[in-house]
Jmol script that loads the backbone (N, CA, C; Angstrom):
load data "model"
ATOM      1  N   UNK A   1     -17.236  -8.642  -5.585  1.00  0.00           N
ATOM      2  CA  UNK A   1     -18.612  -8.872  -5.178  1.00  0.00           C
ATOM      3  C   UNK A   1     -19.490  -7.859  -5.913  1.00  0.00           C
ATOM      4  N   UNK A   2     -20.879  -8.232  -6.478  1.00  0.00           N
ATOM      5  CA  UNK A   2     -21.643  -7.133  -7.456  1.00  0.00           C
ATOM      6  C   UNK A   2     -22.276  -6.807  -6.735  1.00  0.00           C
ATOM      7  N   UNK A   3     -22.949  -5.641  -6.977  1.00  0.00           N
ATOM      8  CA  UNK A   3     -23.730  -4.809  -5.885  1.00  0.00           C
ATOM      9  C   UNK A   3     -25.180  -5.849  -5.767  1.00  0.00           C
ATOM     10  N   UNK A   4     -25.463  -6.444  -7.192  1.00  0.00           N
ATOM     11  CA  UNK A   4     -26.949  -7.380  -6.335  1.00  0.00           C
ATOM     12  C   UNK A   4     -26.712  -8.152  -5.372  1.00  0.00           C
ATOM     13  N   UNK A   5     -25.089  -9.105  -5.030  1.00  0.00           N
ATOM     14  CA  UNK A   5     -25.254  -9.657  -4.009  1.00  0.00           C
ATOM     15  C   UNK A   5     -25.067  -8.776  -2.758  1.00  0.00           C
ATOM     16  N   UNK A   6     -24.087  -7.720  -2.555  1.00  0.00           N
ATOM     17  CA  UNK A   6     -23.952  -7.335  -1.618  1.00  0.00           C
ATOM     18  C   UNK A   6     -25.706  -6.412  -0.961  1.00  0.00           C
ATOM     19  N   UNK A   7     -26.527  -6.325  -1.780  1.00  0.00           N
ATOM     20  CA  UNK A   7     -28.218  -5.735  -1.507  1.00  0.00           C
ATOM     21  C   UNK A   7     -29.271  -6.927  -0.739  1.00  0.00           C
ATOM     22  N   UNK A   8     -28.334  -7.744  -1.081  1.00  0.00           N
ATOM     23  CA  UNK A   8     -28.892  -8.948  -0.413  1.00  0.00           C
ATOM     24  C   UNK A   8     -28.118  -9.482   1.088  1.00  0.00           C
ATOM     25  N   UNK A   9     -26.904  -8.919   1.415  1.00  0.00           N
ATOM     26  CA  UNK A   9     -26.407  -9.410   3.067  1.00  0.00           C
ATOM     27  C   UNK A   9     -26.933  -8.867   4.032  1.00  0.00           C
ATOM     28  N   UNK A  10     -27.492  -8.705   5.320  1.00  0.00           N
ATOM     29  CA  UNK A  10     -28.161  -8.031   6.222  1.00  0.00           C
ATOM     30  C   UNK A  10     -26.411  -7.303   6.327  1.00  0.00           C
ATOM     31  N   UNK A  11     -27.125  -6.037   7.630  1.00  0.00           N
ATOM     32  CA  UNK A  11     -25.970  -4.879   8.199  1.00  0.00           C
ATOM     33  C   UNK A  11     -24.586  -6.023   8.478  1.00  0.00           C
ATOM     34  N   UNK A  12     -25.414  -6.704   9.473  1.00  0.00           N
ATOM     35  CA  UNK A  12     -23.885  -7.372  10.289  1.00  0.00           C
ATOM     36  C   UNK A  12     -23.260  -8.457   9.157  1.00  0.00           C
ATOM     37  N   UNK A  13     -23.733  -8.883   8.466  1.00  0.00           N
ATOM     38  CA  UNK A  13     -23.100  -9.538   7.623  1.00  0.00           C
ATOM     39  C   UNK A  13     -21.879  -8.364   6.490  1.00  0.00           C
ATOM     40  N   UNK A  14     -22.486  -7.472   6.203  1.00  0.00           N
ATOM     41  CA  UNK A  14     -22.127  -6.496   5.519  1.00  0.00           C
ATOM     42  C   UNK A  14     -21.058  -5.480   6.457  1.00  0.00           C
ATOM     43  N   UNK A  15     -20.681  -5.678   7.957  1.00  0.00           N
ATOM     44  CA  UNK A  15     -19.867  -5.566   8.537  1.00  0.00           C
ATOM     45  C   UNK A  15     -18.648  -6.539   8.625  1.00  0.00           C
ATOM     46  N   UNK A  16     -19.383  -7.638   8.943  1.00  0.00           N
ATOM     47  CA  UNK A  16     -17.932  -8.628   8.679  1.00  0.00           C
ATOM     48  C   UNK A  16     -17.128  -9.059   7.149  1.00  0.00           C
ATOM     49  N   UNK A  17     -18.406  -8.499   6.152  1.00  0.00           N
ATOM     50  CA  UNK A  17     -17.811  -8.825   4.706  1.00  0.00           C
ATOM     51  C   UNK A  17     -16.636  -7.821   5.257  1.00  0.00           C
ATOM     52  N   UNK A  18     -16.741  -6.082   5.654  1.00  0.00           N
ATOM     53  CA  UNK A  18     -15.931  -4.989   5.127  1.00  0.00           C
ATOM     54  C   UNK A  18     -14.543  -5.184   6.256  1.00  0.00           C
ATOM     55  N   UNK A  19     -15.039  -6.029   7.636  1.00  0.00           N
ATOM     56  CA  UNK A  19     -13.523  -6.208   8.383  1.00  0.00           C
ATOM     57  C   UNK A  19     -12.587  -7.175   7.982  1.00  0.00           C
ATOM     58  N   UNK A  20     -13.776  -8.259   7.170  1.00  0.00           N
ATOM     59  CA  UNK A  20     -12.670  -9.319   6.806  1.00  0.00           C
ATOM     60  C   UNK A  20     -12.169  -9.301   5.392  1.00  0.00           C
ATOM     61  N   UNK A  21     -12.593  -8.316   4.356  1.00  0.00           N
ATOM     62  CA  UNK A  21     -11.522  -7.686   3.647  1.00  0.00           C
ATOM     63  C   UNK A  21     -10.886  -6.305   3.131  1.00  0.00           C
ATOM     64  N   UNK A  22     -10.495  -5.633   4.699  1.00  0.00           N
ATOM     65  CA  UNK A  22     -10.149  -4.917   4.838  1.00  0.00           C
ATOM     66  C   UNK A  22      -8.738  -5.524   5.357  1.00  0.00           C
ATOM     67  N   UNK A  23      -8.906  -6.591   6.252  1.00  0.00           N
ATOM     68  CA  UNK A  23      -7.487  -7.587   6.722  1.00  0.00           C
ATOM     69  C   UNK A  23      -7.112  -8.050   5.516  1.00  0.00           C
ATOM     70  N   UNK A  24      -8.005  -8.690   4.707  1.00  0.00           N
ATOM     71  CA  UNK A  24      -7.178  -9.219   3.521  1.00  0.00           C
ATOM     72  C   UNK A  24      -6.140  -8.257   2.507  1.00  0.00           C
ATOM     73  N   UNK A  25      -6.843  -7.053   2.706  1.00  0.00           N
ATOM     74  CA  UNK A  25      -6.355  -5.980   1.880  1.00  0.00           C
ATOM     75  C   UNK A  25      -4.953  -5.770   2.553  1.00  0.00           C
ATOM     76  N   UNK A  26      -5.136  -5.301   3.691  1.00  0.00           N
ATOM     77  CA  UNK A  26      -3.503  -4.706   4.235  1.00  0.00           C
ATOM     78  C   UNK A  26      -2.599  -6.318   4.457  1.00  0.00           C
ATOM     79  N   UNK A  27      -2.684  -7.400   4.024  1.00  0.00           N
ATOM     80  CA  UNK A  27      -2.405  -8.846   3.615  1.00  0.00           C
ATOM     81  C   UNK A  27      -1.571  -8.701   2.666  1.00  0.00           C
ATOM     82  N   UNK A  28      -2.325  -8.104   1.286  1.00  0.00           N
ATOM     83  CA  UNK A  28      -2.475  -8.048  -0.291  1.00  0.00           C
ATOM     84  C   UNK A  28      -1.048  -6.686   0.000  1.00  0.00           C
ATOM     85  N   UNK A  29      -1.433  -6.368   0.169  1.00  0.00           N
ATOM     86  CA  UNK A  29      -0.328  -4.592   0.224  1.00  0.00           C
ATOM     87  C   UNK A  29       1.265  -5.622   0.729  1.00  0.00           C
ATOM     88  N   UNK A  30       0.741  -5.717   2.061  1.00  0.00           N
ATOM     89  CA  UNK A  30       2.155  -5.954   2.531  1.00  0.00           C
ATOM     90  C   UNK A  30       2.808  -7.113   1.807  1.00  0.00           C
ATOM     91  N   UNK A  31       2.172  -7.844   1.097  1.00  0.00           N
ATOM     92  CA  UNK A  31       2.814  -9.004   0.674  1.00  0.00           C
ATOM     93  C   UNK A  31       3.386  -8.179  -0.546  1.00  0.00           C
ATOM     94  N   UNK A  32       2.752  -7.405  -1.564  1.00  0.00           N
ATOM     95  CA  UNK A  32       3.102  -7.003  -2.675  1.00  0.00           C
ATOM     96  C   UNK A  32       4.194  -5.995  -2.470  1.00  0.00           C
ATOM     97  N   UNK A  33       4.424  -5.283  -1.121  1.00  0.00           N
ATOM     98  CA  UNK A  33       5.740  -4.520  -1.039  1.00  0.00           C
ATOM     99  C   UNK A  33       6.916  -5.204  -0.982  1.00  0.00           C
ATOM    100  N   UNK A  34       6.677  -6.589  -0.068  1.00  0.00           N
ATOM    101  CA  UNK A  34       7.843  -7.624  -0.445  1.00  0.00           C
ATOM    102  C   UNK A  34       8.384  -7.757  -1.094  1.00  0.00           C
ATOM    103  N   UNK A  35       7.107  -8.705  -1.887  1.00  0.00           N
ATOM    104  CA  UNK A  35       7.462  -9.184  -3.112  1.00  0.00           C
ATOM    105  C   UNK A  35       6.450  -8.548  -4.033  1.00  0.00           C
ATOM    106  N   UNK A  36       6.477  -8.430  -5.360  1.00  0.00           N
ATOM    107  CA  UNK A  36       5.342  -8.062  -6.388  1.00  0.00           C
ATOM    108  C   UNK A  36       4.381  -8.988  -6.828  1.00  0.00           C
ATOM    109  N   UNK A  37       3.168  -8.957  -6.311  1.00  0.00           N
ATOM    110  CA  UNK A  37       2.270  -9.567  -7.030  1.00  0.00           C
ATOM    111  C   UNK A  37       2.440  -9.843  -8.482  1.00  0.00           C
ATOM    112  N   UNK A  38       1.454 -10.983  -8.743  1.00  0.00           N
ATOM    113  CA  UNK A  38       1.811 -11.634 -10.472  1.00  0.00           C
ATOM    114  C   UNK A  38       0.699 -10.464 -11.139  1.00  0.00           C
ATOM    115  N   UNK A  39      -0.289 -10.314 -10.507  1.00  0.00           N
ATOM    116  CA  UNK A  39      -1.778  -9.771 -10.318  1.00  0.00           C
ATOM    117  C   UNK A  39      -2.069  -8.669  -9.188  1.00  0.00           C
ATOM    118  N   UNK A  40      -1.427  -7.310  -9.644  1.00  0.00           N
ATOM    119  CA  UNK A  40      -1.396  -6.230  -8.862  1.00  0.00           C
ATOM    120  C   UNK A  40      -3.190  -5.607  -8.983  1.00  0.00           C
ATOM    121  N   UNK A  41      -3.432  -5.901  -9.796  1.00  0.00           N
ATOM    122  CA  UNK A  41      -5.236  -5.659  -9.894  1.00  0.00           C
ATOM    123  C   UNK A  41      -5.852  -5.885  -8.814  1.00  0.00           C
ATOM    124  N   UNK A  42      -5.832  -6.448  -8.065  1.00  0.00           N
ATOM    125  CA  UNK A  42      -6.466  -7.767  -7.371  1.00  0.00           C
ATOM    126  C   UNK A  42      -6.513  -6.808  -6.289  1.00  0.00           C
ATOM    127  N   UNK A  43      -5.571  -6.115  -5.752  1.00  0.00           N
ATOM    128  CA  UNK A  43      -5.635  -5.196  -4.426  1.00  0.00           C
ATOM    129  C   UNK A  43      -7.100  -4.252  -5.391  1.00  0.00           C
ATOM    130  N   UNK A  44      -6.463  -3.612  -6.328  1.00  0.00           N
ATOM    131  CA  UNK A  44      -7.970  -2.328  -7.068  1.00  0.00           C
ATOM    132  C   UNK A  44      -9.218  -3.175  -6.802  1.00  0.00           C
ATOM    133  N   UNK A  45      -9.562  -4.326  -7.380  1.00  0.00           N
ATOM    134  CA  UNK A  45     -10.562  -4.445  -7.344  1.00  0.00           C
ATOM    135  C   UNK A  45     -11.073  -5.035  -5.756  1.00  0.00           C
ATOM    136  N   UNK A  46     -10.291  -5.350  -4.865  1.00  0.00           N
ATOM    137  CA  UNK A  46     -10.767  -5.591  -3.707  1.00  0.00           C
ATOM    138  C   UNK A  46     -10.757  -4.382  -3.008  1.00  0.00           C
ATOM    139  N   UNK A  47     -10.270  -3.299  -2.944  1.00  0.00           N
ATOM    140  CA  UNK A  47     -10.528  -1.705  -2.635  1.00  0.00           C
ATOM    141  C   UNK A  47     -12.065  -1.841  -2.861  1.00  0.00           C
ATOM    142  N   UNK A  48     -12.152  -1.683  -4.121  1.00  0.00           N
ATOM    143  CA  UNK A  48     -13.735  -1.698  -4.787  1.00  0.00           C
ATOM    144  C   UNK A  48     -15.068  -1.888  -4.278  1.00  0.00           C
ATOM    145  N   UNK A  49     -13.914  -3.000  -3.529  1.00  0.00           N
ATOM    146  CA  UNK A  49     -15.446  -4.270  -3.221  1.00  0.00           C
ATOM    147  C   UNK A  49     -15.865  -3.721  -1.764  1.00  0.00           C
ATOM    148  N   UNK A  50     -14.639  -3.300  -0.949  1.00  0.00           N
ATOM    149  CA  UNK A  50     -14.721  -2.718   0.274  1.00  0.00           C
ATOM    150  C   UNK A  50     -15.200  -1.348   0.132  1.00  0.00           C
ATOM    151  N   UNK A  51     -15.074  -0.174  -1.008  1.00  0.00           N
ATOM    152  CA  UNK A  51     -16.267   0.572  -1.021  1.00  0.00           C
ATOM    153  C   UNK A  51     -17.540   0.577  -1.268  1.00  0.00           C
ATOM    154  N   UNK A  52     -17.920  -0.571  -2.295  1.00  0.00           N
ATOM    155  CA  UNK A  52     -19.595  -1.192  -2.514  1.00  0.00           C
ATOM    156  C   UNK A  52     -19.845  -1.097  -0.817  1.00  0.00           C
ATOM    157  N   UNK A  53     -19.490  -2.036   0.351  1.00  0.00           N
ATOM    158  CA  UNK A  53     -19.639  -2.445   0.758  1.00  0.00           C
ATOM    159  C   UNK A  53     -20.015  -1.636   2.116  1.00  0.00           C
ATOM    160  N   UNK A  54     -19.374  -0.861   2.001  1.00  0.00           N
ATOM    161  CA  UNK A  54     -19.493   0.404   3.150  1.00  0.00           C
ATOM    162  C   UNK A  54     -20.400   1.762   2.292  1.00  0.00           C
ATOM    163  N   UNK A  55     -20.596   1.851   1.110  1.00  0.00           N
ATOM    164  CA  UNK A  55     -21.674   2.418   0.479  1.00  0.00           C
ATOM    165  C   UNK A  55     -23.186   2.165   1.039  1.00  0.00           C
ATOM    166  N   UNK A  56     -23.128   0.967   0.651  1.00  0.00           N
ATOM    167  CA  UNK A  56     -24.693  -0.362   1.063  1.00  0.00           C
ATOM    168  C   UNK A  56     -24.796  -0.015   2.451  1.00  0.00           C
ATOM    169  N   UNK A  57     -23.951   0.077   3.105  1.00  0.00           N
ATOM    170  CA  UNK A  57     -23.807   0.094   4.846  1.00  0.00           C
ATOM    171  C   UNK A  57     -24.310   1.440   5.196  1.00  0.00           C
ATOM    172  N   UNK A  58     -23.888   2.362   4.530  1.00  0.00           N
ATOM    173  CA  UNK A  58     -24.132   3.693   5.022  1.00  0.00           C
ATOM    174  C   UNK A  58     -25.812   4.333   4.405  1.00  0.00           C
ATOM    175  N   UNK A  59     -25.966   3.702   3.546  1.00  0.00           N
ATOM    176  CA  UNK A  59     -27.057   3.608   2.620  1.00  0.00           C
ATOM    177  C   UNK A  59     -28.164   3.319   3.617  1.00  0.00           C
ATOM    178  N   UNK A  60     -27.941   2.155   4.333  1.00  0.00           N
ATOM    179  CA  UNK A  60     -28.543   1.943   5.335  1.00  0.00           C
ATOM    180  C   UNK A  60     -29.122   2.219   6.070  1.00  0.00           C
ATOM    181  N   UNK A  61     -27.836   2.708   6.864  1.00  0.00           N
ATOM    182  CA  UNK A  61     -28.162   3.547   8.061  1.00  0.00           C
ATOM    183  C   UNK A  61     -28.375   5.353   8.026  1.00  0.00           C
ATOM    184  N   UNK A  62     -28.522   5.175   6.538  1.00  0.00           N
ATOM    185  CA  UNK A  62     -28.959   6.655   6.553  1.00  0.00           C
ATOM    186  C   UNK A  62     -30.878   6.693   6.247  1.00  0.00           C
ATOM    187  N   UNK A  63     -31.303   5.463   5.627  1.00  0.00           N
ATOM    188  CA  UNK A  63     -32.645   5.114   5.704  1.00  0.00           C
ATOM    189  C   UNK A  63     -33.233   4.620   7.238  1.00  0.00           C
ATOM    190  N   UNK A  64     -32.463   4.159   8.136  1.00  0.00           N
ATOM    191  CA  UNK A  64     -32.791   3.578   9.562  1.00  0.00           C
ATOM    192  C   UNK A  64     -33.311   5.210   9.954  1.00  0.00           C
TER     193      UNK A  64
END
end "model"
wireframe off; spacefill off
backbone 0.3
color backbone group
């Protein structure tokens, strides 16, 4: 997700983006300890997306 869209979700939206892939993430992990992902990237860049995301959030609520 690029930071122009995530400047554009209100707070609570920008809460459920970071719970619902934060589940996907520990998803992504446990599946890849199994077995190995084809596409081990895919966890990095969804890390990523879950720090944009709680950045924007805190960004926030430090202007509130």
């Amino acid at each position: 997700m690029k930071q122009e869209e995530i400047s554009k979700l209100s707070a609570q939206d920008l809460q459920d983006q970071i719970s619902n892939r934060t589940e996907q993430l520990q998803k992504m992990k446990l599946g890849h300890s199994v077995s190995p992902m084809e596409n081990p990237l895919q966890i990095k860049h969804l890390r990523r997306s879950i720090a944009r995301l709680k950045t924007e959030l805190t960004k926030r609520q430090a202007e509130a």
